[in-house]
C-alpha positions as CSV (number, residue, x, y, z in Angstrom):
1,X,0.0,0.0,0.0
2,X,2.7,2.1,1.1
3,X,4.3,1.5,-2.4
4,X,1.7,2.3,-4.3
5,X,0.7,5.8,-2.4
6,X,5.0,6.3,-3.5
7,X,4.4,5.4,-7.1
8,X,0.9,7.7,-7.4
9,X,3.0,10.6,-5.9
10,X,6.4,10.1,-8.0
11,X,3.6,9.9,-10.9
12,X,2.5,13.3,-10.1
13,X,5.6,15.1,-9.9
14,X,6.8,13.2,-12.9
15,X,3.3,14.5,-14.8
16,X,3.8,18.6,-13.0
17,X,7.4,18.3,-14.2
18,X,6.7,17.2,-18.1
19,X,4.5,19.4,-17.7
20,X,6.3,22.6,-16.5
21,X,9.0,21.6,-18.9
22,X,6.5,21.9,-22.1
23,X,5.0,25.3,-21.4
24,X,8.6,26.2,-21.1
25,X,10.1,24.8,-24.3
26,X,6.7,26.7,-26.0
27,X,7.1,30.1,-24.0
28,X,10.6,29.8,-25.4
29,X,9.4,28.8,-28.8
30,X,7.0,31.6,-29.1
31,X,9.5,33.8,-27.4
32,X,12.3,32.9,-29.7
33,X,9.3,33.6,-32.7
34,X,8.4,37.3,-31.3
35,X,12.0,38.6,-31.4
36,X,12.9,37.3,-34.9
37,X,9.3,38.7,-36.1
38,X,10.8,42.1,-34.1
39,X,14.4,41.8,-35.5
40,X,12.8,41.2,-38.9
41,X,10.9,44.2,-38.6
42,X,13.5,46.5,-37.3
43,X,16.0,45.4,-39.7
44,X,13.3,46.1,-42.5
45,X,13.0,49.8,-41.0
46,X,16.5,49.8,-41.2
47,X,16.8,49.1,-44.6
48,X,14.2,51.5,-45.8
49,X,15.9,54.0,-43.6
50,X,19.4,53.1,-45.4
51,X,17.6,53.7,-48.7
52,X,16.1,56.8,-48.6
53,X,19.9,58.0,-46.9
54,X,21.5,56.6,-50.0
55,X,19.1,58.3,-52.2
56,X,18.6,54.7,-53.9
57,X,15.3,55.5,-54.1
58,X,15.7,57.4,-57.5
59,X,16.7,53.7,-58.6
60,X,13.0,52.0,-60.0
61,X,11.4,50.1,-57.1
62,X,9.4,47.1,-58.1
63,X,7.0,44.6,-56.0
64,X,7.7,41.0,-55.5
65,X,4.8,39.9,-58.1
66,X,6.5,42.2,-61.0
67,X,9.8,40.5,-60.5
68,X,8.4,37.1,-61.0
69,X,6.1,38.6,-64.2
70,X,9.7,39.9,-65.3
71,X,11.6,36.8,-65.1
72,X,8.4,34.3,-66.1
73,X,8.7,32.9,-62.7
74,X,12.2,32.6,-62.9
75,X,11.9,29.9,-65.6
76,X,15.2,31.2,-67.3
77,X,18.4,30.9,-64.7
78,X,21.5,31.9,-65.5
79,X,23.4,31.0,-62.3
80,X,24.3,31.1,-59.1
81,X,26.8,32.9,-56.3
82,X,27.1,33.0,-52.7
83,X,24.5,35.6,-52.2
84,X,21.4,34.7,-54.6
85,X,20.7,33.1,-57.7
86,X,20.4,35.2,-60.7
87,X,17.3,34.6,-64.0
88,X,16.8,36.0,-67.1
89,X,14.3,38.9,-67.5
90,X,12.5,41.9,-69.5
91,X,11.3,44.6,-68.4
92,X,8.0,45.6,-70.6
93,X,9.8,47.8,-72.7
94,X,11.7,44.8,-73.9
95,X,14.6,45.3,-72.9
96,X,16.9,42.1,-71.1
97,X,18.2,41.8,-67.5
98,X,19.5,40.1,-65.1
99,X,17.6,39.8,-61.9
100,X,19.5,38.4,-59.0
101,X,17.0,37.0,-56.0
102,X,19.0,37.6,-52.9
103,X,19.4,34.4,-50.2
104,X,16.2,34.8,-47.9
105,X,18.7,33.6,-45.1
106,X,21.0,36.4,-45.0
107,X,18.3,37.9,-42.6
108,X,20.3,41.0,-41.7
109,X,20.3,42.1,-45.4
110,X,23.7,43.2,-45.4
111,X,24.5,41.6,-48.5
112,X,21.4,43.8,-50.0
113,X,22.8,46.7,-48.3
114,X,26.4,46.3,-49.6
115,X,25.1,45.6,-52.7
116,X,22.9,48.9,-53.2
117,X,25.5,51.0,-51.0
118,X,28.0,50.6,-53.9
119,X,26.6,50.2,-57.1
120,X,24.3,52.8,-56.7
121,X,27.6,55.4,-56.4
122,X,28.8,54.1,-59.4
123,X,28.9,55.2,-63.5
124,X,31.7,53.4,-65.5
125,X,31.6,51.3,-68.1
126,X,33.6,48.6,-66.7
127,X,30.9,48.5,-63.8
128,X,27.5,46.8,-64.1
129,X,24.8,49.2,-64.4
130,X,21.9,48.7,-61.3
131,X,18.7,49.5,-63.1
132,X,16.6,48.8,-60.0
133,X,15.9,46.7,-56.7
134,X,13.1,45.0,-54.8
135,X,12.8,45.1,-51.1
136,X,9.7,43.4,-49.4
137,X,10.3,41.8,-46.0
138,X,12.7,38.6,-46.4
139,X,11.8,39.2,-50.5
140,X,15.2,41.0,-52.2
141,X,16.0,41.5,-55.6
142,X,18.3,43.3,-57.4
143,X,18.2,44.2,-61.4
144,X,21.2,44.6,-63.7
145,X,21.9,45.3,-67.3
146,X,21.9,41.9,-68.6
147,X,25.2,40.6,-70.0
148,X,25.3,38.6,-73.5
149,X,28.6,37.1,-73.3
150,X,27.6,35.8,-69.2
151,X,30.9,35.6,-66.5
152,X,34.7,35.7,-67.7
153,X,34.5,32.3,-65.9
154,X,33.6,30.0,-68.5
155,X,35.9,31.3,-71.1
156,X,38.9,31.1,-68.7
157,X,38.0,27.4,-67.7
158,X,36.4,26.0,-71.3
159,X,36.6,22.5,-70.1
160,X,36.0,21.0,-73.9
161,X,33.0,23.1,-74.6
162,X,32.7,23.7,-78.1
163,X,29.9,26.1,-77.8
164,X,32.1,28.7,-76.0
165,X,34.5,29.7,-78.3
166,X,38.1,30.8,-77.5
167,X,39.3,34.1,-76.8
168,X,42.2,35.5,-78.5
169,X,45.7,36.9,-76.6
170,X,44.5,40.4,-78.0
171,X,40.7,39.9,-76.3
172,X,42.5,39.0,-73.0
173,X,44.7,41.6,-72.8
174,X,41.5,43.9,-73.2
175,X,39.6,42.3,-71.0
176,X,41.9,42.4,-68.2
177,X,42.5,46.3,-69.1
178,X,39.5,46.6,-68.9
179,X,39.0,45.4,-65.2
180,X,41.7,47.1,-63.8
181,X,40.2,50.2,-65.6
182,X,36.7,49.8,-63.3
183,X,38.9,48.8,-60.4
184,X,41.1,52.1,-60.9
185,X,37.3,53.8,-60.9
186,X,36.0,51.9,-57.3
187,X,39.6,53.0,-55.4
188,X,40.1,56.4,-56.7
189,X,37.3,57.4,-59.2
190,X,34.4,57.9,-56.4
191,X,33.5,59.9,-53.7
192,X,33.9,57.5,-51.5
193,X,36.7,54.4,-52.2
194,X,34.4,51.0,-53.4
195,X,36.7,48.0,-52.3
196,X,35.1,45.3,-53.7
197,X,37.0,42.3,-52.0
198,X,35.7,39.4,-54.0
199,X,37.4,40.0,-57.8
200,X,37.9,36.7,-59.4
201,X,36.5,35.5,-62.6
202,X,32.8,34.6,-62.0
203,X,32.1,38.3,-61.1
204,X,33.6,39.6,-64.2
205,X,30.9,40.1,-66.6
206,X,30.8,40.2,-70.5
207,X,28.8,42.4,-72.8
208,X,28.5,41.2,-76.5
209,X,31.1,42.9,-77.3
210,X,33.5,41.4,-74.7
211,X,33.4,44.8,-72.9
212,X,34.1,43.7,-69.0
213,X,32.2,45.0,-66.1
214,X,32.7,44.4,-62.3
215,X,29.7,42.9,-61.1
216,X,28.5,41.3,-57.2
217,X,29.4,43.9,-54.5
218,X,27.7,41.9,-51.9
219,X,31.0,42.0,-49.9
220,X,31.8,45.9,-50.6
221,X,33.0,47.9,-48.2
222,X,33.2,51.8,-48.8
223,X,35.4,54.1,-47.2
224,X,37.1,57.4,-47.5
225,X,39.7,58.2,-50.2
226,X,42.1,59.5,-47.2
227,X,41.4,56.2,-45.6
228,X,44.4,54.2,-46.5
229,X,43.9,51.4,-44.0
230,X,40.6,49.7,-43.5
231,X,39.0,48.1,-40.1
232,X,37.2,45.0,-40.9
233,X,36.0,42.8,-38.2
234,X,35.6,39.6,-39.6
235,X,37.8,38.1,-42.7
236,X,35.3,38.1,-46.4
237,X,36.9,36.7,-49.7
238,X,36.7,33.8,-52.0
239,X,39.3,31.0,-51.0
240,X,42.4,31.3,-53.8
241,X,42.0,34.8,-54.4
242,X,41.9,36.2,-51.0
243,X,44.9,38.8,-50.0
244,X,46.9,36.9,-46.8
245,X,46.6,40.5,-44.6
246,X,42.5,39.7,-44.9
247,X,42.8,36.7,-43.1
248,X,45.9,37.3,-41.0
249,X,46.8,41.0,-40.3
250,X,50.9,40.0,-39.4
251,X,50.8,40.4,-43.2
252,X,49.8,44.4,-43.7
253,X,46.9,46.3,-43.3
254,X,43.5,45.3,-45.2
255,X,43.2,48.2,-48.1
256,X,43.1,48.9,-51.8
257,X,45.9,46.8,-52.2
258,X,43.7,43.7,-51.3
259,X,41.5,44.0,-54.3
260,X,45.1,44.2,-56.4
261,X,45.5,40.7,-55.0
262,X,42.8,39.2,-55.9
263,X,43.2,41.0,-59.5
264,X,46.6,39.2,-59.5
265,X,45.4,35.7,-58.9
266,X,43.1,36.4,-61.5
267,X,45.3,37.5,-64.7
268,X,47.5,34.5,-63.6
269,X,44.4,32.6,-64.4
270,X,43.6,34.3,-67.7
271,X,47.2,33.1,-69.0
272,X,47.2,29.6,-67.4
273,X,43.4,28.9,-68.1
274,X,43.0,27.0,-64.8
275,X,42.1,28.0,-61.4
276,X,44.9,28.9,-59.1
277,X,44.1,26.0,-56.6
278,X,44.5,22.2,-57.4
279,X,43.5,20.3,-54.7
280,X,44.8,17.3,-57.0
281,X,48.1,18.4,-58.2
282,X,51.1,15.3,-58.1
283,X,52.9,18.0,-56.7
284,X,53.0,20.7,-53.9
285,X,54.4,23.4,-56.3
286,X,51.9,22.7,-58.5
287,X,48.8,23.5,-55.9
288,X,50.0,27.0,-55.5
289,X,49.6,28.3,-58.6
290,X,52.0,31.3,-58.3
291,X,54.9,29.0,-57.6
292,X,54.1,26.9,-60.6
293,X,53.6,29.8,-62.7
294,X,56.9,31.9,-61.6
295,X,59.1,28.5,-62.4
296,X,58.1,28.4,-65.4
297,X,58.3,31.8,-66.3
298,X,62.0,31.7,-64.7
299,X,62.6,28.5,-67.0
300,X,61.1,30.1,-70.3
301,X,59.0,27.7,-70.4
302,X,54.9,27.9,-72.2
303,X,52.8,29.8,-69.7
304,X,49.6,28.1,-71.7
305,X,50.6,24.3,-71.9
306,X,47.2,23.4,-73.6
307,X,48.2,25.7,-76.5
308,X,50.5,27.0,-79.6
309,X,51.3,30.7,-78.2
310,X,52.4,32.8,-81.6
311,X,55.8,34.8,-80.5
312,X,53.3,38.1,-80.4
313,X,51.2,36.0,-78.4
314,X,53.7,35.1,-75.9
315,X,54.7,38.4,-75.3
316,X,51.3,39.5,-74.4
317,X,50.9,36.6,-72.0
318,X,54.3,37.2,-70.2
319,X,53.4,40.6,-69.7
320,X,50.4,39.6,-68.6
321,X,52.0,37.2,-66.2
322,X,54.6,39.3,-65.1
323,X,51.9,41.9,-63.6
324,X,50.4,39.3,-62.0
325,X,53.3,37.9,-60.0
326,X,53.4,41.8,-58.8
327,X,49.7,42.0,-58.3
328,X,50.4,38.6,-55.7
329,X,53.2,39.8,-53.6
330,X,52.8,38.6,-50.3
331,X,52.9,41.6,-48.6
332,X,50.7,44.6,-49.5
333,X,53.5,47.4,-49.7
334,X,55.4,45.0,-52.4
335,X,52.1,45.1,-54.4
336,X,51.7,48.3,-56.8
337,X,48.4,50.2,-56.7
338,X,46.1,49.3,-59.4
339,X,46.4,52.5,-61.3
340,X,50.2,51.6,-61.4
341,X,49.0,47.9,-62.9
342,X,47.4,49.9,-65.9
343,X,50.2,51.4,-66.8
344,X,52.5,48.1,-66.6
345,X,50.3,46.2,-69.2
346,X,50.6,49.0,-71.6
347,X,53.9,49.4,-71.1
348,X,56.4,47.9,-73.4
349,X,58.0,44.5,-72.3
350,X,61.3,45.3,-72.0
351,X,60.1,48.1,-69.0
352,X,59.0,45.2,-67.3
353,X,61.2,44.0,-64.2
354,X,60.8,40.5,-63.1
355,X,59.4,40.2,-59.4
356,X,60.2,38.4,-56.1
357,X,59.0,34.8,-56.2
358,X,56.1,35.1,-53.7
359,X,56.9,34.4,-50.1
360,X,53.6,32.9,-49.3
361,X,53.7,28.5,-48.9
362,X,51.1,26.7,-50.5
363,X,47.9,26.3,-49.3
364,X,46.9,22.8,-48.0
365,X,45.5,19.7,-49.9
366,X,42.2,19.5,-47.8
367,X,41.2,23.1,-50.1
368,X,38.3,21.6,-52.5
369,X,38.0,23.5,-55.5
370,X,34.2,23.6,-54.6
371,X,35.0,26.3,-52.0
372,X,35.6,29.2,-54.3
373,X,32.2,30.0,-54.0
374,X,31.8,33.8,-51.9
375,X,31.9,33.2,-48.4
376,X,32.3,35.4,-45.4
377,X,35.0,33.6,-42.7
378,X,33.7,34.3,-39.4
């Protein structure tokens, strides 16, 4: 009897306790709810706040529902980066574009902000023109010239595709004028310096007439032209064509000189048609694609193994590669500013001094060439 009184009372606490412990997981539940529906809300007031500031609004605003009328509920993609993919549209004069709809998980809609923050300071043709922007709750677009010719990306890394067609010495020397042209414009061309931190291939666009323009400013930071050195917090970057002081500041100071980095790794890859990390390389020279690239520079030998490089040719590429291997110094002071770059690939080759074999070791084997896509390190 005894026993059983112990068992009906241990079966009521048991019961009050469950009990006690599910109205607490749901007040914590609904609690949790209420202050994401409240951050959602204040960041949306923040973002309408940081438009009207910007004076973005004189960009065309367009709801949710015209976005997917624009893109025929986004039956046309054309691809996808770390912040959003991006579709095919018209507007209803005709006219194409590119409509990229931003990640609903980046709650905080910095990426948005960056985005909008940047472009909408810019006017050069070697930057993508914003044409306008949707902002509704979690629902973020952004609309850009379309491009005929798509990213840099595919012609740089043609992996047998016959329907994209090769592009000549002459057409990558242009190209990657070009860039450094709209880079020149973003550090010293503005108001306020654009450093874009994520230049590499993919967000390099092409217009039908191979005209590039610097696209995806989703990490952009602006700052004043006096400000030589930048405070950033947190580390932002694509792996294989992020600067060394970004992630580690033992190397220099985060600035202007970061995006001449990146710019670097890039031309190196316009020469050598592959990307600058192979996690499958025999050899650890090899993974490190500025080592592989300087020996065989040093050695004379063919920057372009895959291909017959004309003598004219060559000497476009070496140039080419030469500026490169400057762009990449390990430390920012060793790097020249990008206005300096522009003047190196017009100059003539025999101006051209070879550089110091970058200091910087390889990069480990565990670096899949899946993780070039943007991410922010925390």
């Amino acid at each position: 009897m005894f026993l059983i009184h112990v068992l009906t009372v241990f079966g009521a606490v048991l019961g009050g306790l469950m009990t006690c412990i599910v109205i607490y997981c749901c007040s914590c539940k609904c609690m949790s709810s209420t202050l994401k529906f409240w951050s959602s809300r204040k960041n949306d007031r923040e973002i309408e706040a940081f438009l009207k500031n910007y004076g973005a609004l004189a960009h065309q605003r367009y709801k949710f529902s015209e976005i997917k009328k624009m893109t025929n509920s986004f039956k046309d993609k054309l691809g996808e980066g770390g912040f959003g993919a991006v579709y095919k549209g018209e507007l209803l004069s005709g006219c194409p574009v590119a409509v990229k709809i931003l990640n609903a998980s980046k709650g905080n809609g910095e990426d948005f902000i960056n985005e909008v923050a940047s472009i909408s300071r810019t006017s050069h043709i070697n930057v993508v023109t914003l044409l306008g922007f949707c902002c509704e709750g979690h629902k973020k677009a952004l609309i850009y010239e379309f491009m005929h010719n798509g990213s840099l990306e595919k012609f740089i890394y043609n992996k047998g595709l016959e329907a994209t067609p090769s592009l000549s010495w002459d057409n990558l020397w242009e190209i990657a004028l070009g860039i450094a042209r709209g880079l020149e414009y973003l550090h010293r061309g503005c108001n306020t310096r654009i450093l874009h931190f994520d230049i590499k291939p993919h967000n390099i666009l092409l217009d039908e007439d191979f005209c590039p323009k610097i696209s995806d400013f989703g990490l952009a930071k602006l700052c004043s032209r006096k400000e030589s050195i930048v405070s950033m917090p947190d580390a932002r970057g694509t792996i294989g064509y992020v600067a060394p002081e970004v992630w580690n500041r033992n190397f220099g100071g985060v600035s202007h000189k970061s995006d001449v980095y990146s710019y670097g790794m890039m031309l190196l890859e316009m020469v050598g048609g592959r990307k600058n990390i192979n996690a499958e390389a025999n050899h650890t020279s090899e993974i490190y694609f500025p080592h592989w690239v300087y020996s065989r520079l040093e050695q004379g030998g063919d920057l372009r193994p895959d291909k017959v490089i004309a003598t004219e040719e060559n000497e476009i590429a070496r140039r080419m590669t030469i500026v490169g291997l400057w762009c990449v110094q390990t430390f920012p002071r060793d790097r020249p500013t990008i206005s300096r770059v522009i003047d190196m690939l017009e100059d003539n080759m025999n101006s051209l001094e070879m550089p110091p074999k970058p200091v910087l070791s390889s990069p480990t084997r565990s670096v899949p060439e899946s993780t070039t896509s943007s991410l922010q390190f925390e």
